[in-house]
C-alpha positions as CSV (number, residue, x, y, z in Angstrom):
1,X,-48.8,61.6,7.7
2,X,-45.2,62.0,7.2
3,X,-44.0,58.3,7.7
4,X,-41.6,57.1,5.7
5,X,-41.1,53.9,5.6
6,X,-37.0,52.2,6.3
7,X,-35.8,49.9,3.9
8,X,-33.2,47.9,6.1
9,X,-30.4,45.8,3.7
10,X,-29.2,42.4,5.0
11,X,-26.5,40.6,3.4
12,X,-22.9,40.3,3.3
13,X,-20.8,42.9,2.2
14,X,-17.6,42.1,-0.9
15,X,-15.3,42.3,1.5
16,X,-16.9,40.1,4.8
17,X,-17.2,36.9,2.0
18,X,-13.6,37.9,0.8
19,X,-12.6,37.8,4.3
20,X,-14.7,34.5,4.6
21,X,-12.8,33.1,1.3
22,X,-9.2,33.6,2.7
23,X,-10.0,31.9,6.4
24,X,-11.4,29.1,4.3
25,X,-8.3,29.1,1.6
26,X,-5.9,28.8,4.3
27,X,-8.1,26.0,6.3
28,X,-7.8,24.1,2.8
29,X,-4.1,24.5,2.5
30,X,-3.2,23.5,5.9
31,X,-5.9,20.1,5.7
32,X,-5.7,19.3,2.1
33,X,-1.5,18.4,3.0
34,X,-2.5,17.0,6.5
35,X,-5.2,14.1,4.5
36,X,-2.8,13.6,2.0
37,X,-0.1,12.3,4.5
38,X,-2.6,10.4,6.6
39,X,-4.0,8.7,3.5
40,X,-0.5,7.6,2.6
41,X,0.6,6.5,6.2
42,X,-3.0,4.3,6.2
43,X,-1.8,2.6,2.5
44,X,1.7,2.0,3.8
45,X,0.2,0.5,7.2
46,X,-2.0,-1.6,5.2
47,X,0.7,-3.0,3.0
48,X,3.0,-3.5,6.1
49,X,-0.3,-5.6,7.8
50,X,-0.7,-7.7,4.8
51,X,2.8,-8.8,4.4
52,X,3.0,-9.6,8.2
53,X,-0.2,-11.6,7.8
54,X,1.3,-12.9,4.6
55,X,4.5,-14.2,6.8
56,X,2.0,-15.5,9.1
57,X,0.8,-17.8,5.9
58,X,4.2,-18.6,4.9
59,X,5.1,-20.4,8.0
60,X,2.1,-22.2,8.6
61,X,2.8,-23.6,4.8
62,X,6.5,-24.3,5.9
63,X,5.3,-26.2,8.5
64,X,3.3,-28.4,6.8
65,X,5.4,-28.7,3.3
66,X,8.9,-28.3,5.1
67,X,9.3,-26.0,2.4
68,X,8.2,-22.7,1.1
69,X,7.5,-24.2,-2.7
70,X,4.0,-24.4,-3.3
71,X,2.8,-21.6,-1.2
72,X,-0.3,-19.4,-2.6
73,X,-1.9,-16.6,-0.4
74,X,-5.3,-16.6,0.9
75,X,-7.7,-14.4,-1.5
76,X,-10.4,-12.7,0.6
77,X,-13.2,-11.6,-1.7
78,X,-15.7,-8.7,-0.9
79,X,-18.6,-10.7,-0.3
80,X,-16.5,-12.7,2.3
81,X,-15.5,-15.7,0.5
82,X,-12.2,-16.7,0.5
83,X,-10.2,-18.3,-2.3
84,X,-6.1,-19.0,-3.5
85,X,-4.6,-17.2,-5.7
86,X,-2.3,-14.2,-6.8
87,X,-3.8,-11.1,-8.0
88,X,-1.9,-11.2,-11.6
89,X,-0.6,-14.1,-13.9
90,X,3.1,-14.1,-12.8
91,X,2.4,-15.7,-9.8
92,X,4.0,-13.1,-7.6
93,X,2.0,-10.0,-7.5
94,X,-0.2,-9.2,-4.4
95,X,-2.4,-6.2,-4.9
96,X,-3.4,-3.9,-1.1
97,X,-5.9,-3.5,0.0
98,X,-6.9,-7.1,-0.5
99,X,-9.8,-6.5,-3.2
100,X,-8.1,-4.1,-5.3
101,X,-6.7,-5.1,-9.0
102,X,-4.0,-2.8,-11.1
103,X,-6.1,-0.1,-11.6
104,X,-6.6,0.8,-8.2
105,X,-4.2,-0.5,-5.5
106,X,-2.0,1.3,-3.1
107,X,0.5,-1.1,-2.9
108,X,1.9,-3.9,-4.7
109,X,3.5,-6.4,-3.1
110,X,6.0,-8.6,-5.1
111,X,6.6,-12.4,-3.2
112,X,9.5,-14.5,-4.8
113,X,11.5,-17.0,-3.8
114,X,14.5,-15.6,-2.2
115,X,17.3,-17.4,-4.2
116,X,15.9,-17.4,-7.4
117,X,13.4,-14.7,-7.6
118,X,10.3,-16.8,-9.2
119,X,7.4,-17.7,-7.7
120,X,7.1,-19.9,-5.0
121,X,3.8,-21.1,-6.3
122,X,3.3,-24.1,-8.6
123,X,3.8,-23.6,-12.6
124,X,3.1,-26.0,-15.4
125,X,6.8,-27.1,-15.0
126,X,6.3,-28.0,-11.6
127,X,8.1,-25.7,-8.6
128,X,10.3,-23.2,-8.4
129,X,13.5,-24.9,-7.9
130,X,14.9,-23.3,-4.1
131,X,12.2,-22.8,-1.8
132,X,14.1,-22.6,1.2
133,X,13.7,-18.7,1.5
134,X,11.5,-15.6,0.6
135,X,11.2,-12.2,-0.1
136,X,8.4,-10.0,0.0
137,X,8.5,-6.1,-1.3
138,X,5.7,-3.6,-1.5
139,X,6.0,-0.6,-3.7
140,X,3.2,2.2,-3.9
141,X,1.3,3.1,-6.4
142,X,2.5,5.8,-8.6
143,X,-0.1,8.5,-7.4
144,X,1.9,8.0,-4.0
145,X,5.5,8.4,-5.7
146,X,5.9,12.0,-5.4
147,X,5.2,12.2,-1.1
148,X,6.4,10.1,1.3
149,X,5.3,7.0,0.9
150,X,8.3,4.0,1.1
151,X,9.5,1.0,-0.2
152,X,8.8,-1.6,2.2
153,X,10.8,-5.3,2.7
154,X,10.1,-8.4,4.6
155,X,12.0,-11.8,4.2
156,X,12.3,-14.8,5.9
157,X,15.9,-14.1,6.5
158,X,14.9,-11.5,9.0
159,X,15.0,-8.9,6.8
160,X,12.4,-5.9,7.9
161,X,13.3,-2.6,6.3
162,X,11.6,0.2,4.6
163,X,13.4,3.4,2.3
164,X,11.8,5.8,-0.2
165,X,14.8,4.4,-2.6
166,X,12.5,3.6,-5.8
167,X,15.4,1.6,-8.1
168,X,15.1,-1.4,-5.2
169,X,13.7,-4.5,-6.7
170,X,12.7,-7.8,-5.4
171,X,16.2,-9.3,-6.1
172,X,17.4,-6.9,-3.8
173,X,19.1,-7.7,-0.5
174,X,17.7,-4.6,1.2
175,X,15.8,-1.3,0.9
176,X,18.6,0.5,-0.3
177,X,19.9,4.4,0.4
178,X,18.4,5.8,3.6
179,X,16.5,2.5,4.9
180,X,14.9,2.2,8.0
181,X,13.3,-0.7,10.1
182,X,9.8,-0.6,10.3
């Protein structure tokens, strides 16, 4: 009968998924930038949230001990338990978020006495010998180094500061070239 029968293609052709890869590539360049930033602003609110709630510990142990000697933070476990300790065996390391060890913190908070820079908490020789003042700094992780993650500073002599100057230490007066408050 003379009826031929129509073979109809669907698909895509190279250049509508090459057209589909470049709106996708330039999605992924603008948000891959965007998440990075935000991730770091989250760590670097965390860290600032658990020194303030660190302060908040501080005092409460000043007003009981009339002195800062002696203090150790509040641990809070996964499971919900709490204990007292530091996260490492200098007695001066705090690891954010709470939970997290050296291989895979954000930030690491350094707490020392302020005059002395040693540990506030108790040692087999007994305390550190000031205790009158402290000094807390949080430094990023390494894989946060190269964006713009800071330095952050807390002490009880009102110091609040925060810089991306990495040579600060927790001997340190303040946050160094380019600080800000926070």
């Amino acid at each position: 009968m003379g009826m031929k029968a129509s073979k109809q293609h669907s698909g895509f052709t190279l250049i509508e998924l090459m057209i589909v890869i470049m709106i996708v590539a330039v999605l992924a360049a603008i948000a891959v930038p965007s998440y990075r930033q935000y991730v770091v602003r989250n760590a670097e609110a965390q860290a600032q949230a658990s020194m303030q709630q660190l302060q908040i510990e501080l005092n409460r142990w000043r007003a009981s001990a009339l002195t800062y000697k002696g203090f150790v933070p509040k641990k809070q476990a996964s499971d919900g338990t709490a204990s007292y300790g530091y996260d490492a065996t200098d007695n001066k390391t705090i690891y954010v978020p709470r939970g997290s060890d050296s291989t895979n913190y954000s930030y690491v908070i350094t707490l020392v006495d302020a005059s002395t820079g040693n540990t506030l908490a108790p040692t087999s020789t007994g305390y550190s010998t000031a205790g009158s003042s402290w000094r807390m700094l949080a430094k990023p992780n390494a894989s946060f180094e190269s964006s713009d993650a800071h330095i952050i500073m807390i002490s009880s002599t009102g110091v609040r500061c925060k810089s991306k100057d990495r040579t600060v230490t927790s001997t340190d007066d303040d946050c160094g070239t380019g600080q800000k408050e926070w």
